[in-house]
C-alpha positions as CSV (number, residue, x, y, z in Angstrom):
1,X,0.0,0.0,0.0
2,X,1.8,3.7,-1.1
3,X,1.4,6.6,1.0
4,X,-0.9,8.1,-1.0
5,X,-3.3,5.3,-0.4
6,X,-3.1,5.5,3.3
7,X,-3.3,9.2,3.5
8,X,-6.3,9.7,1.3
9,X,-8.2,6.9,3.1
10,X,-7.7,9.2,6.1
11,X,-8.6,12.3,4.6
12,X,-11.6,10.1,3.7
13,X,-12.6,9.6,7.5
14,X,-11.5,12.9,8.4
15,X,-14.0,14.7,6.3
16,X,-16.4,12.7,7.0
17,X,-16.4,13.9,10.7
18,X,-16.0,17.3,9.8
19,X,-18.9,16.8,7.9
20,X,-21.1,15.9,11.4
21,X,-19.4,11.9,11.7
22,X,-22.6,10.7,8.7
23,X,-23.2,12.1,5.0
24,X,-23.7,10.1,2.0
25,X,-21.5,9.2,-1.1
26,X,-22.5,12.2,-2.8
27,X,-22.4,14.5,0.4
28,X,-18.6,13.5,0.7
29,X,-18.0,12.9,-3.3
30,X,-19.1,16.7,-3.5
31,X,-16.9,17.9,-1.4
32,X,-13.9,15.3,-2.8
33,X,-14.3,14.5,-6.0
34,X,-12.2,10.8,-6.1
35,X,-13.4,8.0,-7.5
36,X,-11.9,5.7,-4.6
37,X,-14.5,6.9,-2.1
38,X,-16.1,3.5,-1.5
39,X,-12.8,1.3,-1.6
40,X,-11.7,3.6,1.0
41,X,-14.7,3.1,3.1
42,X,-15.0,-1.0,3.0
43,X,-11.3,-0.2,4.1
44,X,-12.2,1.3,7.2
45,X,-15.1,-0.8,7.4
46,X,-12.8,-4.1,7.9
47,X,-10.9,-1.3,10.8
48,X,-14.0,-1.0,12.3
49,X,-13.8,3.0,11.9
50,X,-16.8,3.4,9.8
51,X,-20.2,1.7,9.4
52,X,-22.4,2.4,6.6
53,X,-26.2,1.8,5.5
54,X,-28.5,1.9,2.6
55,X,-31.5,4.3,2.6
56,X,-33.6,3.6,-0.6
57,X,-30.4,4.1,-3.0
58,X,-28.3,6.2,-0.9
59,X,-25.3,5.0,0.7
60,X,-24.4,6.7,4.0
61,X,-21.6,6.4,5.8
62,X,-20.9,7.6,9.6
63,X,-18.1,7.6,11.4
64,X,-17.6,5.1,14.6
65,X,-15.9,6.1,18.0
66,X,-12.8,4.7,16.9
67,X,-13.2,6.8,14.4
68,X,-13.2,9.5,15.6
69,X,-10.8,8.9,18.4
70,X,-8.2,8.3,15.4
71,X,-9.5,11.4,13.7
72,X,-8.6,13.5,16.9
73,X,-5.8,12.1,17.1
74,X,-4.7,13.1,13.2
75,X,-5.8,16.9,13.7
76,X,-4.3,16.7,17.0
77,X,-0.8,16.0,15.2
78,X,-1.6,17.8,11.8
79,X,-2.0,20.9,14.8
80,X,1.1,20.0,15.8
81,X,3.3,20.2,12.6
82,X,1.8,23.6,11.7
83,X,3.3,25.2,14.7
């Protein structure tokens, strides 16, 4: 797995708890436009940081506490290296 992989699966979970920890595909694919969106999320699915569901033919996404502890966690150190 590159870098690149691994960092934008976490900007994946990171925006999805800026954006209130649930939104759908196209709530996130609006605000990141990257066709990788669902790999991504079946990748955090198997971490247990995100859970998602199917409302009529919507699929949303929400963030779990382990989530968003690991989300903390990333701003807390992204914080850090903009001092």
């Amino acid at each position: 797995m590159t870098t690149e992989v691994v960092t934008a699966k976490y900007r994946f979970l990171v925006l999805l708890y800026q954006l209130g920890g649930e939104a759908s595909w196209s709530e996130i694919f609006s605000h990141w436009r990257n066709s990788e969106i669902s790999r991504y999320a079946d990748e955090l699915k198997l971490q247990d940081l995100v859970v998602d569901r199917w409302e009529k033919n919507k699929r949303i996404f929400k963030i779990t506490e382990k989530g968003i502890t690991l989300v903390k966690k990333i701003l807390e150190i992204e914080m850090m290296v903009a001092q």
